[in-house]
C-alpha positions as CSV (number, residue, x, y, z in Angstrom):
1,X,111.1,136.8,80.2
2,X,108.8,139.1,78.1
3,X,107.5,135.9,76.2
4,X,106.9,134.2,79.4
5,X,105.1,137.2,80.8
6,X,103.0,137.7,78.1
7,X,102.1,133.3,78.0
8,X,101.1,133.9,81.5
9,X,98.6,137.1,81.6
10,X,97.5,134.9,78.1
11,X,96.7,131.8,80.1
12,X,95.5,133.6,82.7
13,X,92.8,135.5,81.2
14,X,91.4,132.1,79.6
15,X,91.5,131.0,83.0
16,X,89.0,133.5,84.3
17,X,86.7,133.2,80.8
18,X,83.2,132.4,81.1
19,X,83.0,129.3,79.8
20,X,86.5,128.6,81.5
21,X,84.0,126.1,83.7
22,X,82.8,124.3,80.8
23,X,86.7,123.7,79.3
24,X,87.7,122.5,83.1
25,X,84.3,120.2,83.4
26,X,85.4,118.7,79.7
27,X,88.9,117.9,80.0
28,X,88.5,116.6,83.6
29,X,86.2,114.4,82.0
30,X,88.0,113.4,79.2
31,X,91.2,113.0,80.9
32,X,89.4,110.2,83.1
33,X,88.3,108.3,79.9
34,X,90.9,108.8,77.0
35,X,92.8,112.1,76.8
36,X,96.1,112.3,77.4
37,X,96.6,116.0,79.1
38,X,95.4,116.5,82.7
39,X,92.9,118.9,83.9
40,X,95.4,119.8,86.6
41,X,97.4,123.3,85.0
42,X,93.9,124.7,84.1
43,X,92.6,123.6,87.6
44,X,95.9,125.8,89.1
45,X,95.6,128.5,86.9
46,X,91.5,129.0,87.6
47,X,92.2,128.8,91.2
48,X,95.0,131.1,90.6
49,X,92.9,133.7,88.6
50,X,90.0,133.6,90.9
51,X,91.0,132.2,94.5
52,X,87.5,132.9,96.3
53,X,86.3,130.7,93.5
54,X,89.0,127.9,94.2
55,X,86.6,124.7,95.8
56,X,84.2,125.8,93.4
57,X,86.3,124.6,90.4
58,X,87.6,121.7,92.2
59,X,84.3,120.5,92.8
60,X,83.7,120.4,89.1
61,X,86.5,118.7,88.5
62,X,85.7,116.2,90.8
63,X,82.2,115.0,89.4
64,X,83.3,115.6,86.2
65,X,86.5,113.3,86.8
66,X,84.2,111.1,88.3
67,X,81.6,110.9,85.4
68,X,84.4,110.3,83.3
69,X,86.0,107.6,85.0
70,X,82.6,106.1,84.7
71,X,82.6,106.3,80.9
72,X,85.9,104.6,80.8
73,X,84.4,101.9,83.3
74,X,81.7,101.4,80.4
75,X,84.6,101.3,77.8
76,X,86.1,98.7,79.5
77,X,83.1,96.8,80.4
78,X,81.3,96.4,77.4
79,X,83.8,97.8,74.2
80,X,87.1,96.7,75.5
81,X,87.6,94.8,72.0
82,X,86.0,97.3,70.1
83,X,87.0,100.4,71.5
84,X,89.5,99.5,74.5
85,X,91.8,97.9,73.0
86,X,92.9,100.3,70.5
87,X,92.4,103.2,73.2
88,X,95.0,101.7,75.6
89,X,97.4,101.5,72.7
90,X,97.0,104.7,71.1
91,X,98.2,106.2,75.0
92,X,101.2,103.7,75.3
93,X,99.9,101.8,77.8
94,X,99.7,98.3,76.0
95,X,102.2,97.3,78.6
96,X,100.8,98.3,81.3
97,X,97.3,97.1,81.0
98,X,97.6,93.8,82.8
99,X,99.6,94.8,85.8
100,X,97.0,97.5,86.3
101,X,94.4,94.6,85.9
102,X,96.2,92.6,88.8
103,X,96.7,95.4,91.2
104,X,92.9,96.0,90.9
105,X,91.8,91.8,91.5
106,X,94.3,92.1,94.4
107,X,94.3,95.3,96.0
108,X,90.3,96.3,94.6
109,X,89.1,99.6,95.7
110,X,92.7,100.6,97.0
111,X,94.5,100.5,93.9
112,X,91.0,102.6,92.4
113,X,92.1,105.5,95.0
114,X,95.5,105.6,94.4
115,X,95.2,105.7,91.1
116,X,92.6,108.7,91.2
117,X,94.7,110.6,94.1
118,X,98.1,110.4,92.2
119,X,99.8,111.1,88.6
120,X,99.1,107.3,87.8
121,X,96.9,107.4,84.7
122,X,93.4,107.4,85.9
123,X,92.2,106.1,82.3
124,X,94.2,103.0,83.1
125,X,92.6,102.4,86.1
126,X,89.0,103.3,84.8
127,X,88.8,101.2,81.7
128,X,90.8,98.2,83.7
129,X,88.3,98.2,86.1
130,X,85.5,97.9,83.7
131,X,87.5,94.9,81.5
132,X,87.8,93.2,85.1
133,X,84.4,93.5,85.9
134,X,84.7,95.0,88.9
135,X,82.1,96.2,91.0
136,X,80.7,99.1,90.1
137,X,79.7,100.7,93.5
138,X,83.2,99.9,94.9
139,X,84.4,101.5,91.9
140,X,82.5,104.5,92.2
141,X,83.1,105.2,95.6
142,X,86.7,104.8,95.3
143,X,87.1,107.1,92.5
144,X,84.6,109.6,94.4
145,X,87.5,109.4,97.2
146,X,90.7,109.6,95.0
147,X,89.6,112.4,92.9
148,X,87.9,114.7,96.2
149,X,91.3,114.1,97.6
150,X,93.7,115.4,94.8
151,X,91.2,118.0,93.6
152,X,89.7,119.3,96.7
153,X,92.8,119.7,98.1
154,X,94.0,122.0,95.7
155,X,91.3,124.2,96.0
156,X,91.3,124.5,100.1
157,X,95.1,125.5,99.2
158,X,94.0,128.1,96.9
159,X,91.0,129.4,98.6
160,X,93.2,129.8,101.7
161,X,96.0,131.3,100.2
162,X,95.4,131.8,96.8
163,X,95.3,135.7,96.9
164,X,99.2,135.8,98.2
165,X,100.3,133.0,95.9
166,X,99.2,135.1,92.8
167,X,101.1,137.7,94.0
168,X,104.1,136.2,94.5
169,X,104.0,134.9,91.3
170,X,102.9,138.1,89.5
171,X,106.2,139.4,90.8
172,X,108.4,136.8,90.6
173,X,107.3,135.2,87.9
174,X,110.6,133.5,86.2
175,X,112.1,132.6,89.5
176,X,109.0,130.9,90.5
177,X,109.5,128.9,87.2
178,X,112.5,128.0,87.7
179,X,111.9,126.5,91.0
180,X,109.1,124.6,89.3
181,X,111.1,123.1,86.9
182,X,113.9,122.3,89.4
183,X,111.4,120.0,91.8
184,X,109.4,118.7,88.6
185,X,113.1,117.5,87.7
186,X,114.2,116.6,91.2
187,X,111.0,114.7,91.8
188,X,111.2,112.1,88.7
189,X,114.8,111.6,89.2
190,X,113.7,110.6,93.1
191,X,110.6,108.7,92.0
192,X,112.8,107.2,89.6
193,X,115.3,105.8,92.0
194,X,113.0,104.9,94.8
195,X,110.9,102.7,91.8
196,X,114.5,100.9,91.5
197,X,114.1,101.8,88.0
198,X,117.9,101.9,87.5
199,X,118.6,98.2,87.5
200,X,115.1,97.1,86.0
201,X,114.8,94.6,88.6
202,X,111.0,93.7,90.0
203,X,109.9,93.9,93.6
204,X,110.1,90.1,94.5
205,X,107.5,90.8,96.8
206,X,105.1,91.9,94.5
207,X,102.8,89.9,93.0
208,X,102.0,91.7,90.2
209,X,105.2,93.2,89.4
210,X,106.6,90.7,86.9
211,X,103.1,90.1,85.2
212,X,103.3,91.1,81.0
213,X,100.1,89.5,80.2
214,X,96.4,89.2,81.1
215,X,97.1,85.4,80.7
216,X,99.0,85.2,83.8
217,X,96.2,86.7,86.2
């Protein structure tokens, strides 16, 4: 408990740094593009540290998701050979890569949003879009839309009740971590199940479901 105290006042000094704006503007950026690691927990924990400054920091986030998302549209546009290729395999998603280029041909700005409003790699999306050619105000807009929604939302929430949240937590810090981890658990093993991901079967009434190569689109 006294290590996990200590990891949180840590993190949560960081959070309220400075530059902390600068860190949360780069790997929302980055994140869009090619980095792995989310700008999400440093998104929580600045809203958490500062809650009167909570739609502020989601705003960065926002353009600076969206700027990046834009670089990985370039990536994908004009260095998907070069650069792309490589990039989609050093993040494991080689397999992935032409389903995510047939939901985007048949679903367009749609599968754009939900890709920027959920956990589905954004990257994917971004540099997919750009390979596909797809057009780049459509794009634009609906990245603008997916990212407002899953950023901006988390700063209304902390703005409005940030200030009680942080106490909560500052005293009930490990319970408040173990209900975490039990719905981070509980929510993959449901997302797994609803996915049919058990039996490995495809959605027959998907069309893009059962594609493994860009040949087939």
């Amino acid at each position: 408990m006294g290590l996990l105290r200590g990891l949180y006042d840590w993190t949560m000094a960081k959070a309220s740094h400075p530059k902390a704006e600068w860190w949360l503007a780069l790997f929302a950026f980055v994140e869009s593009s090619f980095f792995p690691i989310p700008p999400h927990p440093l998104l929580g924990l600045m809203c958490l540290a500062e809650p009167t400054k909570a739609i502020r920091f989601a705003l960065i986030c926002t353009v600076a998701s969206v700027v990046g998302g834009l670089f990985g549209y370039l990536i994908g546009y004009f260095l998907y050979e070069a650069v792309g290729v490589w990039l989609i395999g050093a993040l494991g998603l080689t397999e992935s890569f032409p389903i995510a280029a047939c939901y985007i041909r048949e679903q367009g700005a749609a599968a754009v949003f939900l890709a920027a409003g959920t956990p589905i790699p954004f990257k994917l999306m971004t540099i997919t879009a750009g390979f596909i050619e797809m057009n780049l105000v459509t794009f634009t807009i609906a990245a603008i839309a997916g990212r407002a929604l899953i950023f901006m939302v988390v700063g209304v929430l902390f703005r409005v009740f940030g200030a009680p949240i942080k106490r909560i937590i500052d005293e009930y810090l490990g319970t408040v971590t173990t209900i975490f981890v039990v719905l981070v658990v509980a929510g993959f093993v449901a997302i797994t199940q609803l996915r049919g991901d058990g039996d490995g079967a495809a959605d027959p009434t998907d069309p893009c479901a059962s594609v493994t190569s860009l040949e087939q689109l």
